[in-house]
N, C-alpha and C positions, 0 to 999 in steps of 0.2 A: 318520472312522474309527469314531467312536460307533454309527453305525445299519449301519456293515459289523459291527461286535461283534454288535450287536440280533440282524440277519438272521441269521449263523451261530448263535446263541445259538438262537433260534425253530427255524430250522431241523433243526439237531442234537437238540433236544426235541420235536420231530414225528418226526421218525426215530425216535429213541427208546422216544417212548411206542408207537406203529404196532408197533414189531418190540417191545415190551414186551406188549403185548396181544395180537399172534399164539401168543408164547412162553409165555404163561401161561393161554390161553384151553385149556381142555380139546378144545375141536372145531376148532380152526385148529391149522396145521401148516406147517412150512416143509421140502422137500426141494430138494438138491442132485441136477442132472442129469448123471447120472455112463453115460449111452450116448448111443449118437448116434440109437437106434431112434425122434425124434418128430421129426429133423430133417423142415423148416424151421421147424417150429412154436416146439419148444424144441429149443435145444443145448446140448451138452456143457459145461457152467459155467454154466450157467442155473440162478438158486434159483425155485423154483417154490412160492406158497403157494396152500393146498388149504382149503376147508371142508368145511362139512358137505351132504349130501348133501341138497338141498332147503333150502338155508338162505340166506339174505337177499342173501347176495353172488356165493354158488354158483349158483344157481337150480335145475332139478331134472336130473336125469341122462336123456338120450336122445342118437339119432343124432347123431354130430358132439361130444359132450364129451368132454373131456381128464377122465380120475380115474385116481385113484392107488388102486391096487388090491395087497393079499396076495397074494401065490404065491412059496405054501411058507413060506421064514422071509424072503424079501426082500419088498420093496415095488417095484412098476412103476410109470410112470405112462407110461400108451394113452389111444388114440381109440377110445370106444365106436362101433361100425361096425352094429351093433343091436341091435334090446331084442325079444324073444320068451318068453312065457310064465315072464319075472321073468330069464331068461339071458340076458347080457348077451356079445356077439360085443365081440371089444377087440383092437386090433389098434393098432402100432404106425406112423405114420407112413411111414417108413424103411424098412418093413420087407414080407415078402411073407404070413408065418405070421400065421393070427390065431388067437385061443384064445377059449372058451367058460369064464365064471365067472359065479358067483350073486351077488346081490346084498350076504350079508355077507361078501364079498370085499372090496368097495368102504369104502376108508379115507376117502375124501375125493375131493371136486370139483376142479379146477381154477380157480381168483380169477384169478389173474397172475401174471406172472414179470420176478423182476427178470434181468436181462441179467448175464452172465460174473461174477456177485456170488461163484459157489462156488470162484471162483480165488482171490478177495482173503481168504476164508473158509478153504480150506487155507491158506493165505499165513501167516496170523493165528494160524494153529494153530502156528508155528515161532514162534521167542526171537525171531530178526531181525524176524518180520512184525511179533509183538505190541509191539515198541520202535514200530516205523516207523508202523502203523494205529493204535495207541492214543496210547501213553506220550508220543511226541514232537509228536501235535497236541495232546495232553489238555496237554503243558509250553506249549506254543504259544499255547493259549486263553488259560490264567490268566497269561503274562504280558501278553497281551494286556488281560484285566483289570483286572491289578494295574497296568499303564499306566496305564488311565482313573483309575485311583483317586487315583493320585499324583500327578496334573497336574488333579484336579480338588481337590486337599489343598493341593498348590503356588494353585491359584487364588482358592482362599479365606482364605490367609498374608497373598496377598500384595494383595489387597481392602482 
């Protein structure tokens, strides 16, 4: 039961710091896919994180990348379908229209996507998620903890 605590314990602090460092890096970014216009790529409940445009995990934007692009006041994320004289053709998946945008349209690259994560994420946003996703595994840990602690108190009484 000890090294089942350890793993969860390691585990959940890799999670953490990862979505800690996306959420505070100025050039990382996490969106929820709220259309179905990149199915099969990405779907509808897919979090999708995004860097920067020529940046270490991103690599650089041409034929074939997923970015997440301005238009208007919303944000998309398309398949750029080509690069011409700095215009970039961006078309979605799913979809048959494609559109014409410039370069500081483009918020961010395409990293990866976690799978149906934007379900558990509105879920989370409601009183019942944030009991059920937080509160009742965060009560779950510690007394998982506070288990070890007292059977390791009880074992040194009674030494």
């Amino acid at each position: 039961m000890k090294i089942f605590t350890w793993i969860i314990s390691i585990i959940l602090a890799l999670t953490v710091t990862g979505l800690a460092f996306i959420y505070f890096s100025p050039n990382h970014n996490m969106y929820m896919v709220k259309s179905e216009s990149m199915v099969p790529a990405l779907n509808l409940g897919d979090v999708i994180v995004t860097g920067p445009v020529g940046g270490f995990l991103s690599g650089g934007v041409g034929p074939g990348s997923i970015v997440t692009y301005r238009h208007g006041s919303e944000l998309v994320t398309h398949r750029v379908v080509s690069v011409e004289d700095g215009a970039y053709t961006i078309k979605g998946d799913a979809v048959k229209d494609s559109e014409t945008i410039v370069g500081s349209q483009i918020v961010g690259a395409y990293i990866f996507k976690i799978p149906k994560l934007g379900y558990l994420v509105n879920f989370m946003r409601t009183k019942l998620g944030w009991y059920l996703v937080v509160i009742v595994p965060a009560i779950i840990f510690v007394g998982l903890i506070f288990r070890e602690i007292v059977k390791e108190v009880m074992h040194k009484t009674t030494a």
